[in-house]
C-alpha positions in Angstrom: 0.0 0.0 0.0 3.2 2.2 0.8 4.1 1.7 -2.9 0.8 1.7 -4.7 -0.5 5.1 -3.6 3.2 6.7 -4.6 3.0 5.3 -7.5 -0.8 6.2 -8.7 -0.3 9.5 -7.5 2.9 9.7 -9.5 0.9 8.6 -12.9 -1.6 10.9 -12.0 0.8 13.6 -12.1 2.3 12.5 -15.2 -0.6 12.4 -16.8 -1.4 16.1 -16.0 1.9 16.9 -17.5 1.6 15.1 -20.4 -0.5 18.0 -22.9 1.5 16.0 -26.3 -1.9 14.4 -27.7 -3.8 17.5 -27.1 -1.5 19.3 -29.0 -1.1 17.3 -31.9 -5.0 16.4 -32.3 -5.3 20.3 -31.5 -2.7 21.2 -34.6 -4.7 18.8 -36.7 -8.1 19.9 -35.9 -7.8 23.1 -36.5 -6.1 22.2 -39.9 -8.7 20.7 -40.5 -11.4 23.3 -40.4 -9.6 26.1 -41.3 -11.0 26.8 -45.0 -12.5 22.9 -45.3 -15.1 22.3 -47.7 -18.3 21.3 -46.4 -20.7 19.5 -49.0 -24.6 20.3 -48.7 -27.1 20.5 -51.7 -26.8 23.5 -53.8 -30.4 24.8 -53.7 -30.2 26.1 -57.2 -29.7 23.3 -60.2 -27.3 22.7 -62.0 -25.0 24.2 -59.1 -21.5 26.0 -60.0 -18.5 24.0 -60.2 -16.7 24.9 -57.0 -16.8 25.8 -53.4 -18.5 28.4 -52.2 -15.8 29.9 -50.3 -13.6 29.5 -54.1 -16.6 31.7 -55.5 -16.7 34.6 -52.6 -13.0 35.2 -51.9 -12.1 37.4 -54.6 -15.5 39.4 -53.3 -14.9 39.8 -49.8 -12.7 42.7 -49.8 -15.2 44.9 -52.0 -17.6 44.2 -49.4 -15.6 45.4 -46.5 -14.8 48.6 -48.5 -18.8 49.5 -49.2 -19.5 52.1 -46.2 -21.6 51.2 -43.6 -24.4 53.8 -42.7 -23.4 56.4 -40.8 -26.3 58.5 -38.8 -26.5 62.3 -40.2 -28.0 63.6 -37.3 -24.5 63.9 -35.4 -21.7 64.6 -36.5 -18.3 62.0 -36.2 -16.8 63.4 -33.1 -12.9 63.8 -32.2 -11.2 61.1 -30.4 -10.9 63.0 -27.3 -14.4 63.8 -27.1 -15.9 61.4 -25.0 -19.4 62.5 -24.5 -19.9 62.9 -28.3 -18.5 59.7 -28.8 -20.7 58.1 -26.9 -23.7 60.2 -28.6 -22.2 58.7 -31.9 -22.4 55.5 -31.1 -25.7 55.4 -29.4 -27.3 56.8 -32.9 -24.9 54.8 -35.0 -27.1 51.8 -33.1 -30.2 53.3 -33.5 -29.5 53.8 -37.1 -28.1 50.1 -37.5 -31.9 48.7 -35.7 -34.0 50.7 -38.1 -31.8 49.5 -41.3 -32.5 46.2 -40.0 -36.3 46.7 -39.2 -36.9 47.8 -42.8 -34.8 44.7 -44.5 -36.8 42.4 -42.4 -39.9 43.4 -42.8 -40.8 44.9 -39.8 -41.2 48.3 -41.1 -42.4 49.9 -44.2 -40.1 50.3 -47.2 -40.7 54.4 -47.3 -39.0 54.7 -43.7 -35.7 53.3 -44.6 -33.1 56.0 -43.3 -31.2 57.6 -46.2 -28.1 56.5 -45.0 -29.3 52.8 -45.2 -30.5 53.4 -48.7 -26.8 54.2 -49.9 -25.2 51.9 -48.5 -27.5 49.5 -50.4 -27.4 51.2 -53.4 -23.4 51.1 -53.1 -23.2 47.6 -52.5 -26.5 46.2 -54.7 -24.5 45.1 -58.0 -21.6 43.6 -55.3 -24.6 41.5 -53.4 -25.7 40.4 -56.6 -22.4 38.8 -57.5 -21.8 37.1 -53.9 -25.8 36.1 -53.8 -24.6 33.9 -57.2 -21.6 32.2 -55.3 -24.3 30.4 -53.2 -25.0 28.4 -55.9 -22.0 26.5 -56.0 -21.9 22.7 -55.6 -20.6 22.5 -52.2 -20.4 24.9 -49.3 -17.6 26.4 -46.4 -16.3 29.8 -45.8 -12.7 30.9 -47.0 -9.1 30.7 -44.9 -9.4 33.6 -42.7 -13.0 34.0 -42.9 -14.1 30.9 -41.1 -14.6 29.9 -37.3 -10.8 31.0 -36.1 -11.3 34.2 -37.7 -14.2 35.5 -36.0 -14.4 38.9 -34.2 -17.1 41.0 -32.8 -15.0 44.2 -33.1 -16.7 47.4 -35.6 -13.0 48.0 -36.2 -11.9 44.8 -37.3 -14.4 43.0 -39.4 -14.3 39.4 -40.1 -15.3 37.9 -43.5 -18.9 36.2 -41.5 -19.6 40.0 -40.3 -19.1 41.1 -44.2 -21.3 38.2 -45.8 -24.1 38.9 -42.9 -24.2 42.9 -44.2 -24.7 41.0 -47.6 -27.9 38.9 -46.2 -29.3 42.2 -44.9 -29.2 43.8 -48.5 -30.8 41.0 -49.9 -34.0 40.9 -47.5 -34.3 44.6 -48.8 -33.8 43.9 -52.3 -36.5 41.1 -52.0 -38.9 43.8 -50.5 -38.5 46.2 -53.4 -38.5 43.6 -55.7 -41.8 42.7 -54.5 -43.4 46.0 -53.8 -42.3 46.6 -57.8 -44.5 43.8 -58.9 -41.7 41.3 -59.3 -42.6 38.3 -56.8 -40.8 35.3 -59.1 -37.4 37.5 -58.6 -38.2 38.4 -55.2 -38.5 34.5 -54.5 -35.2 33.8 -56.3 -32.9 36.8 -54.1 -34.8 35.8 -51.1 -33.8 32.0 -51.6 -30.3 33.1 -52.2 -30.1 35.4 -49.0 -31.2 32.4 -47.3 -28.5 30.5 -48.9 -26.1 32.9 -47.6 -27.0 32.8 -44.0 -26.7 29.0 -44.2 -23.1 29.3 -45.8 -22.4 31.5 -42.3 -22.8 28.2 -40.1 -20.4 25.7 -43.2 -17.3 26.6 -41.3 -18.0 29.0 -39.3 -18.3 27.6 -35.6 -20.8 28.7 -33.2 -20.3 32.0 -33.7 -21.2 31.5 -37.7 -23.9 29.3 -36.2 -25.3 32.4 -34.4 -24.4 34.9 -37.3 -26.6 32.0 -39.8 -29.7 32.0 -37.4 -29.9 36.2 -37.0 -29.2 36.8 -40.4 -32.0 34.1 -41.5 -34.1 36.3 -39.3 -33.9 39.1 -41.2 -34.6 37.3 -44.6 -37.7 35.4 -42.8 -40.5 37.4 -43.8 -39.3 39.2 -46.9 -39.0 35.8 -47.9 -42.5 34.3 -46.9 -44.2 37.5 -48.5 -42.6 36.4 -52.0 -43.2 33.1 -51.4 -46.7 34.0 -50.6 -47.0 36.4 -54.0 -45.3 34.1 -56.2 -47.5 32.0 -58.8 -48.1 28.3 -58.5 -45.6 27.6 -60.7 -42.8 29.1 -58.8 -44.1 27.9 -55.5 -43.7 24.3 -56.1 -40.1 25.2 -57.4 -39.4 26.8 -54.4 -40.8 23.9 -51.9 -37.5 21.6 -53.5 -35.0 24.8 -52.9 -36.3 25.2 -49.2 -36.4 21.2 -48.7 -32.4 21.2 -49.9 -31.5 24.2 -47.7 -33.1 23.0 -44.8 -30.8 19.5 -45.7 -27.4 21.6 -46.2 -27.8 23.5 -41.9 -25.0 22.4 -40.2 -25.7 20.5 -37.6 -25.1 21.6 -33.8 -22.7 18.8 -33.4 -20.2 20.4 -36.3 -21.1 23.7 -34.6 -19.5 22.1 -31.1 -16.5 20.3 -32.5 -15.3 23.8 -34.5 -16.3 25.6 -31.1 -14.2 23.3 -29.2 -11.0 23.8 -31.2 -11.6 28.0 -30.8 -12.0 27.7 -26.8 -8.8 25.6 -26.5 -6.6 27.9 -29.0 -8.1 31.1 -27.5 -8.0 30.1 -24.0 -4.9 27.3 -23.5 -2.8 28.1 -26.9 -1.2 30.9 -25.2 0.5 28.7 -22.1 0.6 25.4 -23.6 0.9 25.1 -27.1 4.8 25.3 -28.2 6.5 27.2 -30.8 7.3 24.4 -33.1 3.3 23.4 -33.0 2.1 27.1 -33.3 4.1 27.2 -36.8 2.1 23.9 -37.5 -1.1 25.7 -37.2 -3.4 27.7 -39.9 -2.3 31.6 -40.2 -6.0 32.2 -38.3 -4.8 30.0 -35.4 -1.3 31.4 -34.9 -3.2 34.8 -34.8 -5.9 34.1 -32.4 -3.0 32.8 -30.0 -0.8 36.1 -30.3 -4.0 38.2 -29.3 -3.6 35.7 -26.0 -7.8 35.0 -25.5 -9.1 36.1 -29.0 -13.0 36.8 -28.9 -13.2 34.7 -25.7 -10.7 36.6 -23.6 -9.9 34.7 -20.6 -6.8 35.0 -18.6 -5.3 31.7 -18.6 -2.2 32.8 -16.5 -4.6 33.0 -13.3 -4.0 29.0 -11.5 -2.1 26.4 -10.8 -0.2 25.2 -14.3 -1.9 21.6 -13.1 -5.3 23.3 -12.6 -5.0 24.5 -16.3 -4.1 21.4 -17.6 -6.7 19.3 -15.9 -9.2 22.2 -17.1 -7.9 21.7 -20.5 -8.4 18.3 -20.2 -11.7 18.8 -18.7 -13.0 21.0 -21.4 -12.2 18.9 -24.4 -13.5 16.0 -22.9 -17.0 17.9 -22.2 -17.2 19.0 -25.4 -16.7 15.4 -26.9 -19.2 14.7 -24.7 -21.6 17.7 -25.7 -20.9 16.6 -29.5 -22.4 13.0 -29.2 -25.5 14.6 -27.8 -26.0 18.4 -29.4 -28.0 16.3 -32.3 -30.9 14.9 -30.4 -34.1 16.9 -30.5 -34.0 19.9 -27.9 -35.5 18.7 -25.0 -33.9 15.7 -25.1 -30.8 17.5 -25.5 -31.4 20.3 -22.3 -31.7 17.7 -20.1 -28.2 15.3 -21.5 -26.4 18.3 -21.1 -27.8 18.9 -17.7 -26.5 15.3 -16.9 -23.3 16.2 -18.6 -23.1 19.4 -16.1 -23.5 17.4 -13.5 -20.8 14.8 -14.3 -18.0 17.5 -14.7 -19.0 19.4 -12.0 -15.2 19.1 -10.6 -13.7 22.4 -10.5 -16.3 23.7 -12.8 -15.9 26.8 -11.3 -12.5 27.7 -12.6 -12.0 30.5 -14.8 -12.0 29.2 -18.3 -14.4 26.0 -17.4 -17.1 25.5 -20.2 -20.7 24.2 -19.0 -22.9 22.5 -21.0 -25.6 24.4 -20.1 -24.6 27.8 -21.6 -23.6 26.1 -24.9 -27.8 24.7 -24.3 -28.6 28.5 -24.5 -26.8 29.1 -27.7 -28.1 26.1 -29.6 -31.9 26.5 -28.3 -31.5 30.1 -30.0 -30.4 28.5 -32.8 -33.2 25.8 -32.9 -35.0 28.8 -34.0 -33.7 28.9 -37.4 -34.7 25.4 -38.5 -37.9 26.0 -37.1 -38.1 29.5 -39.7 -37.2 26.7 -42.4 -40.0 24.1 -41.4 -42.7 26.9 -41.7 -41.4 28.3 -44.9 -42.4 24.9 -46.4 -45.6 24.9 -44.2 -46.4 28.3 -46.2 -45.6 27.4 -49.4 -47.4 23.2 -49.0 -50.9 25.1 -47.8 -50.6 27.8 -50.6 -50.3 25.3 -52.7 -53.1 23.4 -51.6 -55.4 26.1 -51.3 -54.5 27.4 -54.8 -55.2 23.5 -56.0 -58.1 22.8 -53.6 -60.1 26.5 -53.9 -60.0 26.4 -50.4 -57.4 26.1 -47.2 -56.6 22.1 -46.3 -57.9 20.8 -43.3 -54.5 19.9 -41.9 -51.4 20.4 -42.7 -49.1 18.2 -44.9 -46.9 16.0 -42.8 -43.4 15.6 -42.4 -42.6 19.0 -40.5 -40.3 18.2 -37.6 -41.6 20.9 -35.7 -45.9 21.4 -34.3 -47.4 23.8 -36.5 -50.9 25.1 -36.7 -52.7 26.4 -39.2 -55.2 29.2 -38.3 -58.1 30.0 -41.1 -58.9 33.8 -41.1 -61.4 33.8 -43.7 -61.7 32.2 -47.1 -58.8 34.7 -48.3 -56.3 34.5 -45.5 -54.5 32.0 -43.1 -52.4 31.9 -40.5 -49.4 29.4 -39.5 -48.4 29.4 -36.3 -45.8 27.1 -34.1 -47.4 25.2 -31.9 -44.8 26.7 -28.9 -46.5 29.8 -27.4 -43.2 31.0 -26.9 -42.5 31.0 -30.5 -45.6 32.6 -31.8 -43.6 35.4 -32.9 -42.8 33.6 -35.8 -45.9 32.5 -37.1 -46.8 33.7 -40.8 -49.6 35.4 -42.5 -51.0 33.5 -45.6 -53.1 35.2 -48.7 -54.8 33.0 -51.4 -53.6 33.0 -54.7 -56.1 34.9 -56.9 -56.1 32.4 -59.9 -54.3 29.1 -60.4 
């Protein structure tokens, strides 16, 4: 017993020293996803030859140099100014909300800010050639624009934040395209902004996951109102495109296993990964290691060197763990991750320590988005039917993964609406098709 306990506790301690596999399947990881391509249906046929990311490359940099609105009720104030600084950036928000309100519907086309409606006009003919790159055979976002590249700053832009201004442009363009009598190309831009948005998550990571789901958001209902106008014809075109978009979402489990290799570059890169390994890695990874914490700042100097590599440990063996469950459907999923929660609850309180359950509050936002998806094809299989039938169906077509309902208003107009009273705020306003 006097030699058994030395000796565990001398292979435990060896084993917290030894970081070598995490390193390597680290380095390779994040080789791997760096600029991958990720294969999903091309909802437009025949699709490009290509990648996606091969198509939008060359078009990112004209996108970042398109101005973004500025508001013209206050002027740009000096950088010693603090008070007008702050007076800028409170209207520079207020201007960014209304741009968005108008692109998605929410507001009328005729109070879209002037500012708003330059910068569209600027970047129109660019959105149109990076709306087309969505129809390439297979899908993922460019080196340097994918999941190790992301940042939140105004200042520095990644190439997710420049294809999400491009979504917004073409919710608007579907609008005006609509209110100007032209629903067949409404339905075409609106299919391709959705595209877009889904090309966000190919690559991208959680934060393109999140970047996907918003910018779907805003092509929602400028998208159902063309799908809605559009004739018969058009419609049951459409129902394919939306049935291989819905296919080509990236699943939450990719969305984990890019997140995973992020959070340990961002947050144990900086102590533990060594020179020779850093050169090993993609340019995006050696640079989210230099800015020490990246996006997810964290400093990972605070502990015990054994604490951080047992939380290391820890983390990437939660979110294996989180991976072979973030697939099930989402209640089932809440409660495996509160299990999982439970299991690592060792030291969970550490600085740096993921938990399953906040990575449960990201993906149920993101449920969200495929939910948008199911009732798209809700609204386009009862217009169909009631353009077919001369009158609304008596239930809806099966197959949707998520409840739906299906509300008649009169003889003229419908209503879907999820079956989740939390998630009414999604439900969609239907109007008849005045001839076949």
């Amino acid at each position: 017993m006097l030699v058994f306990i030395p000796v565990c506790a001398a292979g435990l301690f060896w084993w917290l020293l030894r970081t070598e596999p995490l390193v390597e399947r680290l380095v390779r990881e994040a080789n791997a996803f760096e600029g991958a391509a990720h294969p999903r249906p091309a909802h437009v046929l025949p699709p490009v030859s290509g990648t996606f990311a091969q198509a939008v490359e060359p078009l990112l940099p004209e996108v970042f140099k398109v101005p973004e609105p500025e508001p013209d009720s206050v002027a740009r104030p000096q950088e010693d100014d603090e008070a007008a600084s702050e007076a800028w950036s409170r209207a520079f928000t207020l201007l960014q909300e209304r741009c968005r309100e108008v692109a998605s519907g929410m507001a009328p086309l005729e109070t879209l800010p002037s500012p708003c409606h330059k910068e569209f006009e600027d970047g129109r003919e660019l959105m149109r050639r990076v709306l087309v790159a969505t129809h390439a055979e297979s899908g993922g976002l460019p080196a340097g624009g994918g999941s190790l590249s992301r940042d939140d700053s105004y200042l520095h832009p990644s190439g997710m934040q420049a294809l999400a201004r491009v979504v917004q442009w073409a919710a608007l363009e579907s609008r005006l395209l609509l209110a100007a009598g032209h629903p067949e190309q409404a339905v075409d831009t609106c299919l391709d902004a959705l595209a877009l948005s889904r090309e966000l998550s190919l690559g991208g990571g959680l934060h393109g996951g999140k970047l996907s789901a918003s910018t779907q958001e805003i092509a929602y209902r400028p998208c159902a109102a063309a799908l809605d106008a559009a004739p018969l014809r058009r419609k049951q075109q459409a129902l394919e495109q939306l049935a291989r978009l819905r296919e080509g979402l990236a699943p939450p489990s990719t969305l984990l296993r890019e997140e995973s290799v992020f959070q340990q570059l961002a947050v144990f890169g900086p102590d533990f990964l060594p020179t020779e390994a850093i050169s090993r890695l993609p340019p995006a990874g050696r640079k989210l290691i230099s800015a020490r914490g990246g996006w997810f700042y964290f400093p990972s100097r605070l502990g015990h060197p054994l604490l951080r590599q047992y939380l290391w440990r820890r983390n990437v063996s939660l979110f294996d763990a989180m991976v072979s469950k973030a697939d099930l459907p989402p209640t089932e999923r809440q409660r495996a991750f509160a299990r999982l929660d439970a299991k690592y609850a060792l030291l969970a309180g550490l600085p740096g320590a993921v938990h399953a359950v906040e990575y449960q509050r990201e993906l149920a936002a993101m449920d969200v988005q495929r939910l948008q998806v199911e009732v798209l094809v809700a609204l386009v299989q009862v217009d169909i039917a009631r353009a077919e039938q001369g009158r609304w169906p008596a239930t809806l077509p099966a197959g949707a993964a998520q409840p739906l309902r299906l509300e008649v208003l009169s003889g003229q107009e419908a209503r879907l609406v999820p079956g989740d009273a939390a998630l009414e705020g999604h439900a969609l306003r239907l109007t008849a098709d005045k001839t076949l």
